[in-house]
C-alpha positions as CSV (number, residue, x, y, z in Angstrom):
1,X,106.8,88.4,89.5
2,X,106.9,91.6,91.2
3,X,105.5,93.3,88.6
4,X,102.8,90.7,87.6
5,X,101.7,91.7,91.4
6,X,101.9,95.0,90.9
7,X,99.4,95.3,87.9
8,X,97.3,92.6,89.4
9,X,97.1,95.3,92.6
10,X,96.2,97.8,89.9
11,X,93.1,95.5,88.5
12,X,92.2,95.6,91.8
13,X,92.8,99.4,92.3
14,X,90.6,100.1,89.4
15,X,87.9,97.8,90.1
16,X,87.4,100.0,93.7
17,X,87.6,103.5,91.3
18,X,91.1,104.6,92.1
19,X,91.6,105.4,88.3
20,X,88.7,106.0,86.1
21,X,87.3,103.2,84.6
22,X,87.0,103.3,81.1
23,X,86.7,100.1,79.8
24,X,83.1,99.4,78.2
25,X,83.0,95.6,77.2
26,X,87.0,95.3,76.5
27,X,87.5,92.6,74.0
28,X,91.5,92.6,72.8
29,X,94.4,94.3,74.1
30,X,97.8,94.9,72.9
31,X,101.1,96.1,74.6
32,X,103.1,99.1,72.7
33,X,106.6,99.7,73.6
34,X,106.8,102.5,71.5
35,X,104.1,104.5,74.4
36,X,105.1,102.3,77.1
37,X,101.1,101.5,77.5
38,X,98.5,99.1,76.9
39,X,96.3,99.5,74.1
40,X,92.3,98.6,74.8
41,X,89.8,98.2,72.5
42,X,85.7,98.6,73.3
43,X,83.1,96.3,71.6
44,X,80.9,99.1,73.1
45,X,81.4,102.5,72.4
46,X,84.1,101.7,69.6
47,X,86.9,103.6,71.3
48,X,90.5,102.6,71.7
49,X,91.8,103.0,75.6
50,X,95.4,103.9,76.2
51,X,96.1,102.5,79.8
52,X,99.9,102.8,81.6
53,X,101.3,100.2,83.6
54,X,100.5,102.3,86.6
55,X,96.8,101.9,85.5
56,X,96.2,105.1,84.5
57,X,93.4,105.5,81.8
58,X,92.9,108.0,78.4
59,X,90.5,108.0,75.4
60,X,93.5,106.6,72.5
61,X,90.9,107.2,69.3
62,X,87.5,107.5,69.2
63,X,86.5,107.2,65.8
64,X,85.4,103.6,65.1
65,X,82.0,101.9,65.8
66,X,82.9,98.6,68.0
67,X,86.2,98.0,67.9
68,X,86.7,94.1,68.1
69,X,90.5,92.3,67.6
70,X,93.4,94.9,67.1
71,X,97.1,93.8,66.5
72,X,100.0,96.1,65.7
73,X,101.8,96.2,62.7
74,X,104.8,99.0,63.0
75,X,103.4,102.4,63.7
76,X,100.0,101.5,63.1
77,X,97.2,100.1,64.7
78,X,95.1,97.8,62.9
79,X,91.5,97.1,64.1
80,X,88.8,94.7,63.0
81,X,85.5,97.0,63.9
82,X,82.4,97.4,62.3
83,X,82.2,97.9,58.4
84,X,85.9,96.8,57.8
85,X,89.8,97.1,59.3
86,X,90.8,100.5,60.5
87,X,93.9,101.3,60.7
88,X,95.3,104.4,64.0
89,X,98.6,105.5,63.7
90,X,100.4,104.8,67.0
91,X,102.1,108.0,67.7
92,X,99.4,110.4,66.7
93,X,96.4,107.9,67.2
94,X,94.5,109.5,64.7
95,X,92.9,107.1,62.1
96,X,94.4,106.7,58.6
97,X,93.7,104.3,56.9
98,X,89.9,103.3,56.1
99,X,89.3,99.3,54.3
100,X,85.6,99.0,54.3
101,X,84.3,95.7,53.5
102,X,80.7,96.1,52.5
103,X,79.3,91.9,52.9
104,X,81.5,92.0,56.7
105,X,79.0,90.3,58.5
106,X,80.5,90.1,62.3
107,X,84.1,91.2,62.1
108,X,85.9,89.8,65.2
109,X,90.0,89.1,65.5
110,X,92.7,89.9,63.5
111,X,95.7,88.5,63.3
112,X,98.8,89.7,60.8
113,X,100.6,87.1,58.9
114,X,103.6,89.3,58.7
115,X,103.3,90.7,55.6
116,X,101.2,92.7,53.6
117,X,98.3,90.6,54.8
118,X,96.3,90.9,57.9
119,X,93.8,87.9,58.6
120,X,90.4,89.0,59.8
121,X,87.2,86.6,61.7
122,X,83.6,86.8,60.5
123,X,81.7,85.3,63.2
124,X,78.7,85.8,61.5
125,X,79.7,84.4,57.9
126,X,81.7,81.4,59.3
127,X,84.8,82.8,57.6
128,X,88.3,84.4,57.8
129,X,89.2,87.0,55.1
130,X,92.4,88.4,54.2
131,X,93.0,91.8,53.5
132,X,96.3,93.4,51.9
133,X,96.8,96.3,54.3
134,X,98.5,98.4,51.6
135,X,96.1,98.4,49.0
136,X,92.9,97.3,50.5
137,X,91.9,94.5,48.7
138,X,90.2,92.0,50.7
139,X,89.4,88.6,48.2
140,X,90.0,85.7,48.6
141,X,88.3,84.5,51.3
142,X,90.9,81.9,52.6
143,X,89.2,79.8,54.8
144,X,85.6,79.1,54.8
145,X,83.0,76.1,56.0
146,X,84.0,77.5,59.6
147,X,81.9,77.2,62.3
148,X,81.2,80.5,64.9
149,X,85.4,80.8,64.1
150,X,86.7,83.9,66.6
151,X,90.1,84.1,68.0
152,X,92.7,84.0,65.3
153,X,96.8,83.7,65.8
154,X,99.4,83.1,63.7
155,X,102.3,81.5,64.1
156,X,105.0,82.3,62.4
157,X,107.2,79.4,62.9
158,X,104.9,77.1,61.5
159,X,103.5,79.8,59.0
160,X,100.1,78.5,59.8
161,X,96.9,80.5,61.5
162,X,95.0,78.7,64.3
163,X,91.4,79.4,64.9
164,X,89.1,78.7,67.8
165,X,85.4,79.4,67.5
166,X,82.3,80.4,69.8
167,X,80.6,77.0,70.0
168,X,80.0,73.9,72.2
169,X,83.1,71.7,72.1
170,X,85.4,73.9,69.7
171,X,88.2,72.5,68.2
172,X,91.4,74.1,67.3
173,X,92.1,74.8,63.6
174,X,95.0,75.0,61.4
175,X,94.8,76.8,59.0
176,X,98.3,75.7,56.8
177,X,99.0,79.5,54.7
178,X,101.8,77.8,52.0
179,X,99.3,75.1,50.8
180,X,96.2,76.2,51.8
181,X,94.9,73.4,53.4
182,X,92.8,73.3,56.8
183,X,92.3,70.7,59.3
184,X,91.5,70.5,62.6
185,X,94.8,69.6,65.4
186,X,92.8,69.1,68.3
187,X,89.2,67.9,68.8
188,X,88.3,69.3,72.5
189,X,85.6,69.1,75.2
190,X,85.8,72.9,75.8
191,X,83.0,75.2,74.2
192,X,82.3,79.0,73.5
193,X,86.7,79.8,72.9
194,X,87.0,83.3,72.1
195,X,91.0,84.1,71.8
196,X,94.0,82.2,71.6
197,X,97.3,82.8,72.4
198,X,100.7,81.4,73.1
199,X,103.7,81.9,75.6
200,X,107.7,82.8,74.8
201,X,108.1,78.8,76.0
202,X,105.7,77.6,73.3
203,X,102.5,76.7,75.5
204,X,98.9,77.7,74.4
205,X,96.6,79.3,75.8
206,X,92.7,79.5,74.8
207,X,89.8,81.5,76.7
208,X,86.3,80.0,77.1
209,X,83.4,81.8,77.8
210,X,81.1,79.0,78.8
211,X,83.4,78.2,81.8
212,X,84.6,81.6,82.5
213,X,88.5,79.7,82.4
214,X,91.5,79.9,80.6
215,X,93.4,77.0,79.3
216,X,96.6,76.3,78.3
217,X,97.9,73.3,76.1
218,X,101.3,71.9,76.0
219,X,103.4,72.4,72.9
220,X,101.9,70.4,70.2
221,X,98.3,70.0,71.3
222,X,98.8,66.4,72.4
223,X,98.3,67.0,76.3
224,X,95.0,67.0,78.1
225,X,94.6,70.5,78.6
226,X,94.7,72.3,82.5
227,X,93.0,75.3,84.2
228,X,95.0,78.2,84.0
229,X,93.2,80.7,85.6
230,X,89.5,80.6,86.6
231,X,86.1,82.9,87.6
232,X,87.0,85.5,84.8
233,X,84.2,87.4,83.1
234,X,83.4,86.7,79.6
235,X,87.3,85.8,78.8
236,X,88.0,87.7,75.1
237,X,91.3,87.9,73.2
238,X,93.9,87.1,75.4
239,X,97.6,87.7,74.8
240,X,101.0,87.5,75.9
241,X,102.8,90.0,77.8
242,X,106.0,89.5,77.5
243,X,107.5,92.2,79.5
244,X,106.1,90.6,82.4
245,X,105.9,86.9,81.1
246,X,102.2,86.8,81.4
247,X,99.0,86.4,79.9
248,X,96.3,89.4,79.6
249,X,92.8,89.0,79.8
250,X,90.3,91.1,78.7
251,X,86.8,90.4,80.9
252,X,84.7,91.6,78.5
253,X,81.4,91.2,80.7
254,X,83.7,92.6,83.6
255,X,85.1,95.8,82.0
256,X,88.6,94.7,83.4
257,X,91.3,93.9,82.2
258,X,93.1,91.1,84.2
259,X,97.0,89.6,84.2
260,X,98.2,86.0,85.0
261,X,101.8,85.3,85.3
262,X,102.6,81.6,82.7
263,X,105.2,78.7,83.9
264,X,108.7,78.4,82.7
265,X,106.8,74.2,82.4
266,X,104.0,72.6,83.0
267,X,103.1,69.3,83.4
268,X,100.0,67.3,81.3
């Protein structure tokens, strides 16, 4: 907990221009041992922020046009951004490898199935793609008849993706990748979900925009779900840090990025 404190002192920090601020409408952020540094993306300005635990902030790439979800897949960096997935290597972060996608409508999160295939959002054409990161090929389209979809996660265990969506009452998708079958796990009162993520004890988490709150969901979506963490700004792709054993949030309308420390349990 000490060092959930500390970085939520750093939000804080940052917020009163201790560091330079950086951050033009964050929307995903991922944690990279390798630099020991949180990576940033910018829906405006399509640059990548490097930012230490200390809070300290540097231009990581530069050369995309509104970088959306970003996940890591060994030494690279793989972005959904505008025109198709980039790819930034993490230890030069220079870009290297270029998958346009010409009918991309609204790329948004990515998600790797762990792979060759990464798993892409389009808001826009009420889709997810998948894309072989090795040779670029980006057919079929493996789950359409979406609705707004946005955050994206797999889970591994269950080799499934789930999918949440930007609209009134979204429900929580699965998304089944051996059969190819979707259906929906959870109906839900809660609208405008933008990310989705899950804890090292197995709880969910999802981010709503409408109420500026995050969620969380016991195990196997049968709970009624409770407030997490409230008054956040445009709640994007939130994530798990587990270094720290808490959730990150992105406040995209907030240009922050703000951490929650989870439970060990919780009750529904």
């Amino acid at each position: 907990m000490k060092q959930i404190m500390i970085l939520l002192i750093l939000v804080i920090s940052i917020s009163l221009g201790a560091f330079t601020n950086l951050l033009k409408r964050p929307e995903s952020v991922v944690y990279v041992e390798e630099l020991e540094a949180f990576l940033i993306s910018n829906k405006s300005g399509g640059f990548i922020v490097k930012m230490t635990e200390e809070g300290v902030q540097t231009v990581f790439n530069n050369d995309l046009i509104s970088v959306r979800g970003i996940v890591q897949v060994d030494s690279l960096l793989y972005c959904a951004a505008e025109g198709g997935v980039f790819g930034i290597s993490i230890n030069t972060g220079k870009l290297v490898v270029e998958i346009p996608i010409n009918d991309a409508q609204f790329f948004n999160d990515i998600a790797w199935g762990g792979d060759d295939y990464l798993y892409v959002t389009d808001t826009e054409a009420n889709r997810v793609i998948r894309v072989n990161r090795n040779t670029g090929q980006n057919n079929p389209i493996i789950v359409s008849g979406l609705s707004k979809p946005n955050g994206i996660y797999y889970d591994e265990v269950e080799n499934r993706l789930l999918i949440v969506s930007m609209i009134e009452k979204s429900p929580i998708i699965e998304f089944r990748l051996e059969k190819g079958m979707m259906s929906t796990i959870r109906t839900t009162k809660l609208s405008n979900l933008d990310g989705i993520a899950r804890d090292a004890n197995g709880y969910w988490y999802v981010s709503s925009w409408k109420t500026g709150t995050i969620y969380t969901f016991d195990k196997d979506f049968t709970g009624k779900p409770r407030k997490f963490i409230t008054h956040q700004k445009g709640p994007a792709d939130i994530s798990y840090f587990a270094k720290d054993n808490a959730i990150i949030i992105p406040n995209f309308k907030g240009n922050i990025v703000k951490f929650a420390g989870v439970r060990d349990d919780y009750k529904f």
